[in-house]
N, C-alpha and C positions, 0 to 999 in steps of 0.2 A: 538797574536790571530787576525785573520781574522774575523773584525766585517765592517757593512755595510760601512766605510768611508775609511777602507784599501781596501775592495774591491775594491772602487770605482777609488781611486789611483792607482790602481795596475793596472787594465785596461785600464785607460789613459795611460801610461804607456810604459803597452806592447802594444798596440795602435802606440805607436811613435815610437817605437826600436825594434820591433819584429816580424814585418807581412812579407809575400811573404819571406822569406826564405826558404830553403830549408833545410829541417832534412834528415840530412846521419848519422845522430848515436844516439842509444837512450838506456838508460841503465837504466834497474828496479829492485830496490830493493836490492842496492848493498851492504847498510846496514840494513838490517830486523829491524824493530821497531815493539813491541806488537800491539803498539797502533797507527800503517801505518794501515789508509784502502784502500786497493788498490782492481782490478779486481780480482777475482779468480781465471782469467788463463792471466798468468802479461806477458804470450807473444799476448796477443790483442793489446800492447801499441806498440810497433815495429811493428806489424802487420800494422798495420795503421797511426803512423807515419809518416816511413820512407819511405820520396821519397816524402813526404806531406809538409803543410808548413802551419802557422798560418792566418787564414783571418779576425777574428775580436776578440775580446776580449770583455767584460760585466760582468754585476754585478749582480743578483740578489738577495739583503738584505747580507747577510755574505759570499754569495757562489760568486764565480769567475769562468765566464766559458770560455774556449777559443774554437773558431769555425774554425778547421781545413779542408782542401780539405777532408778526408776523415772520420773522427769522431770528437768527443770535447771531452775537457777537461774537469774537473770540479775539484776545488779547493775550501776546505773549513777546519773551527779550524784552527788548530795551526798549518798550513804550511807556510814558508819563502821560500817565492817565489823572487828567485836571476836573474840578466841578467849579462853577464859578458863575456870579452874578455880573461881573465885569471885565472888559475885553482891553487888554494892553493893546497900541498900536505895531505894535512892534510881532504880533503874536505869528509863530509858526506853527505850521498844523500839516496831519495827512487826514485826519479826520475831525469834521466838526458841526454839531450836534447842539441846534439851537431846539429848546421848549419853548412852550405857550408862559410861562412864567416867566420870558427872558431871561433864565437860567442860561446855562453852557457846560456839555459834557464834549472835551476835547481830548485829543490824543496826537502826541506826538513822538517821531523815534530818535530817538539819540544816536545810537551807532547805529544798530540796527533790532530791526523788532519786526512782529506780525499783528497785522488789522483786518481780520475778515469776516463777513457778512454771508451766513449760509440759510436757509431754510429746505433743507434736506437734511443729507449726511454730509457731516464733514471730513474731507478725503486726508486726514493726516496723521501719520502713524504716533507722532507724539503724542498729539491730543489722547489716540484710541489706549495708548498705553499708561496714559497718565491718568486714563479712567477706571483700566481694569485696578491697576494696582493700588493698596491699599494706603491712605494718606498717612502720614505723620501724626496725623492729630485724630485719627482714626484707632479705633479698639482695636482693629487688624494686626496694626504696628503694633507687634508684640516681641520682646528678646527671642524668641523663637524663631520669629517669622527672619530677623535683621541678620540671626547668627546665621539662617538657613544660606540670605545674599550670600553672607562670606564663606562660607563653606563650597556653595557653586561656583565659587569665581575664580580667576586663573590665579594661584598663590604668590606669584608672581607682579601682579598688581600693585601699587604703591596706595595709601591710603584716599591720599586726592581723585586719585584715576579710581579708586572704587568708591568712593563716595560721590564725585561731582562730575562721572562720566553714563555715556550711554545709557543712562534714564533708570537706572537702579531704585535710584529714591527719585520721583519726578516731583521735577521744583528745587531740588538740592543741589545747588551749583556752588560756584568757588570762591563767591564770598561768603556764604553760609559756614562752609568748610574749613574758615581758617578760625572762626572762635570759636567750632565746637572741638575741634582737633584741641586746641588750646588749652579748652577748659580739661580734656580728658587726658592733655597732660601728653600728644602723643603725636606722631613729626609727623607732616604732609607725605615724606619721599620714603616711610617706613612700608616695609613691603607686608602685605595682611598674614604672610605666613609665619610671620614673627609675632601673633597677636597672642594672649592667652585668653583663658576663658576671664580673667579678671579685666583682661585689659578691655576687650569685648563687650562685657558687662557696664563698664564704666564710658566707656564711649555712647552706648545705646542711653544711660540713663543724663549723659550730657548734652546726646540730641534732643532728647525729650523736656528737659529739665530746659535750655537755653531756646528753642524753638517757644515754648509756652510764653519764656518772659517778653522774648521777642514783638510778639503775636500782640498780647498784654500791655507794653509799652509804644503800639502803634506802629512798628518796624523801627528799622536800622537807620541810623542817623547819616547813615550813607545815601539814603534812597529818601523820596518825597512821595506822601503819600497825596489822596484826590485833592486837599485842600491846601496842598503845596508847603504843607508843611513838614520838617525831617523829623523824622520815625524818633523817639526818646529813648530807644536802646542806642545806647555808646558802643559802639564796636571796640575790640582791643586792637586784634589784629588787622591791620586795615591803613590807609594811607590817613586817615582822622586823628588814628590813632598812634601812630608809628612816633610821634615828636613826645610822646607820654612816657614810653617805653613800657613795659612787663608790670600791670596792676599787681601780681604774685611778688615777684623780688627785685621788681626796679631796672632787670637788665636792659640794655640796649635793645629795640624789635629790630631783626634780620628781613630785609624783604631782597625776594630772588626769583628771578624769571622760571617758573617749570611747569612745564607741558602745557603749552599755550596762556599761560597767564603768571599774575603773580602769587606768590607764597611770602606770608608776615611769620615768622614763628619768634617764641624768645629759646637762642641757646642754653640757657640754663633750665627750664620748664621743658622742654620737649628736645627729647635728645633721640637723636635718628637709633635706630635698632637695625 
């Protein structure tokens, strides 16, 4: 899953190995997926493509956008974005992106994900919110700006639901959420109105502290980055991780269905409030 620190990889990335080429072949939708959201009319992607070539690559919170001579891209969920000199026979694709160098920049969705090709405005409110708002890795993202989220938000919310819901922090979903909770020492189903200002503090400086190494170590070992290789941050909390148990004191990792996905905590490290 495409969350703000795959992003952020992924466009470094395509950044060094992918720009000023030229696309002479571009093929959509070769395997249909339900859950592919792609244009409407899927020959605007060759339409504009071909005979185009990549000029910058960026991030905005979970969305990946690439800035082509004649439209973007945009990339977001659960797409595996590959670069590659060589084609498996076996390869599935909704999107697929031959250059003049017989390179290959392909994309494909896993559960589900977004692939679309604009050269205007693009109509979607994620994107538009994930641009106003100020990144993570942004001088914005200040303890001021993070306490101000929780202070707005219903007190009542559980930490997960205000950290990996409705676009708070854009890009920051719920696998993000289970090793910064972790590191901060503090329960996914804890409600924000039980937070102190210490606790607040220590959360803020463990998103920023574990997003950087993240970032740093090429992503999460859960995720593949363009060259298909898994990111060199170890997750803790995490199905990778779960047979390790608690790096801190060894306990057993708890994984539990809640609010539409899982939660890894250790009970002795992070104890519900």
């Amino acid at each position: 899953m495409i969350e703000l620190t795959e992003a952020l990889v992924l466009s470094r990335q395509i950044n060094q190995s992918c720009l000023n080429k030229k696309i002479i072949n571009v093929v959509v939708n070769q395997n249909p997926h339900k859950m592919a959201w792609l244009n409407k009319d899927i020959n605007e992607y060759s339409k504009f493509l071909i005979g185009s070539s990549f000029k910058l690559a960026k991030s905005y919170g979970g969305m990946l956008e690439i800035d082509c001579e004649k439209c973007h891209l945009v990339f977001a969920e659960g797409v595996q974005l590959t670069y590659c000199d060589s084609l498996d026979s076996d390869l599935r694709h909704q999107l697929f992106i031959e250059f003049n160098d017989h390179t290959y920049f392909i994309a494909a969705v896993k559960m589900y994900g977004g692939i679309w090709c604009y050269n205007d405005v693009f109509d979607n409110p994620y994107y538009f919110i994930a641009k106003k708002k100020p990144s993570i890795f942004s001088t914005g993202f200040t303890l001021d700006y993070f306490s101000q989220l929780i202070n707005e938000s219903n007190e009542s919310l559980s930490l997960k639901a205000f950290l990996a819901t409705e676009q708070r922090i854009p890009g920051f979903g719920n696998g993000l959420c289970q090793d910064v909770l972790w590191k901060s020492k503090l329960h996914p189903k804890t409600k924000i109105r039980y937070l102190s200002k210490m606790d607040i503090n220590r959360l803020y400086d463990s998103m920023i502290e574990l997003l950087h190494e993240i970032v740093d170590s090429g992503g999460r070992d859960t995720e593949k980055d363009l060259y298909g290789n898994k990111g060199r941050y170890n997750t803790k909390m995490s199905l990778s991780g779960i047979e390790l148990g608690c790096p801190e004191c060894g306990s057993s990792i708890l994984k539990e269905s809640y609010l539409g996905g899982s939660i890894y905590t250790c009970p002795k490290c992070q104890i519900k409030q």
